[in-house]
C-alpha positions as MATLAB code, in Angstrom:
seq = 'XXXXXXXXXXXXXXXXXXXXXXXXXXXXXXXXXXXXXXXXXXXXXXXXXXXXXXXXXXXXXXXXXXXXXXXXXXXXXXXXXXXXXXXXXXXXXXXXXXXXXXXXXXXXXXXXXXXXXXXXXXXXXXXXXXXXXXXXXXXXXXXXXXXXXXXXXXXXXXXXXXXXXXXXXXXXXXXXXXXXXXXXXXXXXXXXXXXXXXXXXXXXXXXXXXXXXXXXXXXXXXXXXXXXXXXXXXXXXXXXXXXXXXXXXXXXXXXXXX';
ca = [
      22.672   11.964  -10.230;
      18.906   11.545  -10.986;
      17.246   13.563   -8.891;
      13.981   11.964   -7.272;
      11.719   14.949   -6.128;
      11.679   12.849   -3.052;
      14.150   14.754   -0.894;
      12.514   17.255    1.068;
       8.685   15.827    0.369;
       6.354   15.112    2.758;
       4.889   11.608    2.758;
       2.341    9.992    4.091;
       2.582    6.159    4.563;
      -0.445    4.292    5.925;
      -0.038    0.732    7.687;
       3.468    2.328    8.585;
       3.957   -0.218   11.399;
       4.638   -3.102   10.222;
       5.524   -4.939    7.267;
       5.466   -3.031    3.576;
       4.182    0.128    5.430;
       7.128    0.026    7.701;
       9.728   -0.852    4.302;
       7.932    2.201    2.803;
       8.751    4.292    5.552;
      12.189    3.551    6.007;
      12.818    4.043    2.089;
      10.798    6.976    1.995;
      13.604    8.696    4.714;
      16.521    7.103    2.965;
      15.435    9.428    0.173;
      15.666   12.329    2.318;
      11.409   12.904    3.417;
       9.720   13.535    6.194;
       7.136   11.236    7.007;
       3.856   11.290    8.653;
       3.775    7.334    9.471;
      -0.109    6.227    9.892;
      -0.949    3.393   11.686;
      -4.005    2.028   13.805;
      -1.419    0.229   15.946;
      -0.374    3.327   17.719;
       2.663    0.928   19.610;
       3.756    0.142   16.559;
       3.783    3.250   14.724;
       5.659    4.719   17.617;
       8.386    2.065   18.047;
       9.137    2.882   13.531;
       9.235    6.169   14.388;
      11.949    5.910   17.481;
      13.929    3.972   14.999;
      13.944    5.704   12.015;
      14.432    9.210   13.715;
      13.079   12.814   13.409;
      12.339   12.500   10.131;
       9.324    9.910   11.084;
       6.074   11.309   13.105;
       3.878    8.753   14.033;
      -0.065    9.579   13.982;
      -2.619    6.520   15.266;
      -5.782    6.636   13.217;
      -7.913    4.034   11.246;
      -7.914    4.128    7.897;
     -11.766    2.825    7.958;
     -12.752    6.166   10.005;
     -13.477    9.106    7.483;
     -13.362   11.564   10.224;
     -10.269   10.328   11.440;
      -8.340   11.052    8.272;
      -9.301   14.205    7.508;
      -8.407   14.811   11.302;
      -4.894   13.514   10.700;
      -4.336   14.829    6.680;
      -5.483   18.373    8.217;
      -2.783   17.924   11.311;
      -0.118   17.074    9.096;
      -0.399   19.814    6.690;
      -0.188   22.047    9.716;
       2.151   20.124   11.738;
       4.405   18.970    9.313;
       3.803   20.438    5.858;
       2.468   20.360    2.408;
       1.632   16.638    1.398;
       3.710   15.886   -1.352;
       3.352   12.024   -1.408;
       0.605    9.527   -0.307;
       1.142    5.652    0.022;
      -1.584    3.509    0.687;
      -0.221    0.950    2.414;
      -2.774   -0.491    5.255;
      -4.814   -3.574    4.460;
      -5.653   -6.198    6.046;
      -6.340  -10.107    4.711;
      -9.110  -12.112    5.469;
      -9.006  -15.692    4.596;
     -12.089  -18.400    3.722;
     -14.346  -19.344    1.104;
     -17.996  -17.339    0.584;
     -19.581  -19.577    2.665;
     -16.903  -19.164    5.564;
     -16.597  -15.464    5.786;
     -18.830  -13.765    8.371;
     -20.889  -10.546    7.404;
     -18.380   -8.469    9.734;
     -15.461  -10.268    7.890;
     -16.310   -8.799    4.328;
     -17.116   -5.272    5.647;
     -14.059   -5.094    7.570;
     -12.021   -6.306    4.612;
     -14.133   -3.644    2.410;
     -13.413   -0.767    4.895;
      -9.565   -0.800    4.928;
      -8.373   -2.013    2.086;
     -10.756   -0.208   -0.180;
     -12.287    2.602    1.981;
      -9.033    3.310    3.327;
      -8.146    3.921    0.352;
     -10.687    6.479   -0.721;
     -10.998    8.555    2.842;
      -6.840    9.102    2.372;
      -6.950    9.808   -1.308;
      -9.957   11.985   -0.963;
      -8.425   14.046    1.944;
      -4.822   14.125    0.525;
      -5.720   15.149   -3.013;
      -8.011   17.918   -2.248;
      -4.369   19.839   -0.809;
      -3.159   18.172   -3.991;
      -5.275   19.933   -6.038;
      -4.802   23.335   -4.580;
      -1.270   22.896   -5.116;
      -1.281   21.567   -8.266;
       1.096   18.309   -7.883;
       1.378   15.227   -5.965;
       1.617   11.845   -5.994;
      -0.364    8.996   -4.675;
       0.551    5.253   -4.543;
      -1.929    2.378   -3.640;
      -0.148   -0.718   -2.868;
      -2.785   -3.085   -4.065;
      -2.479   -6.930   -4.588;
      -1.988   -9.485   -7.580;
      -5.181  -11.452   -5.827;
      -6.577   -8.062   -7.639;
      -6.099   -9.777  -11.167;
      -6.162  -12.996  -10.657;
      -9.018  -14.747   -8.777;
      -7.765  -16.685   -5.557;
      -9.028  -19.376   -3.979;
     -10.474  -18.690   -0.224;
      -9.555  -15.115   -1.132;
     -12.955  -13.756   -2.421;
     -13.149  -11.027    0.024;
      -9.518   -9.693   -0.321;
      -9.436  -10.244   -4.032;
     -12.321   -8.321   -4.667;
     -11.547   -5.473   -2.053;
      -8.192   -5.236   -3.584;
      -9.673   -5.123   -7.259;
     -11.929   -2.342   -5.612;
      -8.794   -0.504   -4.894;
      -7.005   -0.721   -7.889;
      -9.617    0.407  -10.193;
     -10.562    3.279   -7.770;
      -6.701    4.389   -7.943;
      -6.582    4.111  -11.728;
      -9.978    6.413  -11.913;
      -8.559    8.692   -9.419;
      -5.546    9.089  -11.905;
      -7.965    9.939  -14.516;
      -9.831   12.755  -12.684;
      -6.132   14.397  -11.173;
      -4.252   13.830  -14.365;
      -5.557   17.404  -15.465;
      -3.642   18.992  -12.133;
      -0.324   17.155  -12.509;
      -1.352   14.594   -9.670;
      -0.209   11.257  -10.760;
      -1.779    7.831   -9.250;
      -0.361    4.596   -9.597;
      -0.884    0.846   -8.148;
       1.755   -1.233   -7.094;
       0.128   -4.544   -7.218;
       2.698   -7.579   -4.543;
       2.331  -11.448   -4.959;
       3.545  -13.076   -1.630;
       5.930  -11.513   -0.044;
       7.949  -12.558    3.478;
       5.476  -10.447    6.123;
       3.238  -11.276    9.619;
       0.146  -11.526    7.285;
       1.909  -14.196    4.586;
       3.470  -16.163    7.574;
       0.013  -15.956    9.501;
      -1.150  -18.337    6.467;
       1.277  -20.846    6.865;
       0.314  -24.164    8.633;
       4.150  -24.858    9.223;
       8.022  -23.909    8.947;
       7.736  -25.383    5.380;
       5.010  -22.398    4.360;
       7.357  -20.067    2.088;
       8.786  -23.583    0.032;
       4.249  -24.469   -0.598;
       3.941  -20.750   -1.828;
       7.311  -20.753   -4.238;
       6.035  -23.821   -5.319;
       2.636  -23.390   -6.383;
      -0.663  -24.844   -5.202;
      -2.061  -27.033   -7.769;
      -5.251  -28.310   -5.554;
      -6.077  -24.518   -5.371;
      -5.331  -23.558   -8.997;
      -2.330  -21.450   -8.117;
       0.931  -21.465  -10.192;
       4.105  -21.024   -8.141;
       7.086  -18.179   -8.463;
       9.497  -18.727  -11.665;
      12.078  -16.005   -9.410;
      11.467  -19.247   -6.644;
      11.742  -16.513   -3.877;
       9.153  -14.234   -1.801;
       9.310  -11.086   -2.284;
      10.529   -8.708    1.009;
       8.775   -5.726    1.941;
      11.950   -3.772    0.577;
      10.988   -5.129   -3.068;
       7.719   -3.348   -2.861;
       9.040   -0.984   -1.126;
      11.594    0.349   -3.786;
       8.727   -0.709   -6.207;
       6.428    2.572   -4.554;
       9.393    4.759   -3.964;
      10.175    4.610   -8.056;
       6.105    5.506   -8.687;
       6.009    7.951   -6.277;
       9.009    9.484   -7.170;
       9.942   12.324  -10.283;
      11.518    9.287  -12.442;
       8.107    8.092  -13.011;
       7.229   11.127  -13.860;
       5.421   10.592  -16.574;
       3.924    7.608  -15.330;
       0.171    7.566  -14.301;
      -2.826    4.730  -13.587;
       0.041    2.129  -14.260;
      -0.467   -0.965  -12.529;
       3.151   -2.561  -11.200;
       3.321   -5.642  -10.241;
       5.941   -7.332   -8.441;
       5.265  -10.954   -7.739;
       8.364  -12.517   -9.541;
       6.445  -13.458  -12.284;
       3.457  -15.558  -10.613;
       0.692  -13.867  -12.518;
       2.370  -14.768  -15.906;
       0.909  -11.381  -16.803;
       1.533  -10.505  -20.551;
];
């Protein structure tokens, strides 16, 4: 069998309580890690962690809070062990055209799903470094390619974390740290389903939106947080070994990406 590296690793997962963070998690253990699950729901963190078992710690922090992370990154490594694995997972969507988001709005949007991004990546790959290996995985969106309408604040905060993951690739490359992006379309979650006016929400999306310049899904399915899930595992893990500032999409085709 192909060995993963992935068996005995430590991982962190951020936005581990819910959702793609939570489908991380649980894929993450199926592969035999221990995982230091990262959520600023601490309820929720807690409840994935009494599920999956011993093999899940659950650490409440924002992702936003610099000082926070290194608090947490520093209590893993002692608590728990040498970070092998990081997943960015946490975001957070905020819907509305320029002239309907707030000031507080962007900056929120901003400070998870892009400074989130930095304060774990900075904090993780500085142990990284040290160790010479590693593996971090930003779980991005497609909005980060391909401008959305009443999505200007997510698109661009997701573009902001994509490009910072790729460039962070590009400075650990020389010390065997490998970043990727894994880059969903809609997939079947609490924040797609928050978006949906009615039960007829998932057949709009696999459609297409026309009025708003969106093409639909040639799969004609969502995607479940256990596609992107797998989808972060395979980056993360030793058969993408040689694999680094790749951006993976997995949106059943809706970007028509070449």
């Amino acid at each position: 069998m192909y060995r993963t590296g992935i068996g005995g690793a430590v991982a962190i997962v951020t936005g581990a309580g819910q959702g793609i963070g939570a489908a991380v998690t649980k894929a993450f253990v199926e592969l035999g890690a221990t995982v230091a699950a990262v959520d600023r729901n601490g309820e929720r963190v807690e409840a994935v962690a009494a599920e999956l078992g011993d093999r899940v710690r659950a650490y409440q922090a924002d992702v936003a809070d610099a000082a926070a992370v290194t608090d947490v990154v520093e209590r893993v490594e002692a608590e728990v062990g040498p970070v092998g694995v990081l997943a960015n997972v946490a975001g957070v969507l905020q819907v509305g055209t320029v002239q309907e988001i707030g000031d507080e709005d962007w900056q929120r949007t901003f400070a998870v799903n892009a400074t989130g991004v930095f304060n774990f990546s900075r904090a993780v790959s500085k142990h990284m470094i040290a160790r010479k290996k590693g593996s971090i995985v930003t779980v991005s969106s497609n909005a980060a390619g391909v401008p959305r309408h009443g999505m200007a604040a997510y698109a661009a905060s997701k573009a902001a974390a994509t490009m910072f993951t790729k460039s962070l690739g590009l400075e650990l490359a020389e010390h065997g740290i490998r970043c990727n992006v894994v880059a969903p379309g809609s997939t079947d979650t609490d924040m797609q389903r928050g978006m949906w006016a009615d039960e007829h929400g998932a057949e709009r999306v696999i459609a297409g939106s026309p009025e708003a310049f969106k093409v639909g899904i040639p799969l004609r399915k969502l995607a479940t947080p256990e596609d992107i899930a797998d989808a972060v595992v395979f980056l993360a893990s030793d058969r993408a070994r040689h694999i680094t500032m790749h951006d993976l999409y997995v949106d059943g085709g809706a970007t028509l990406r070449a």
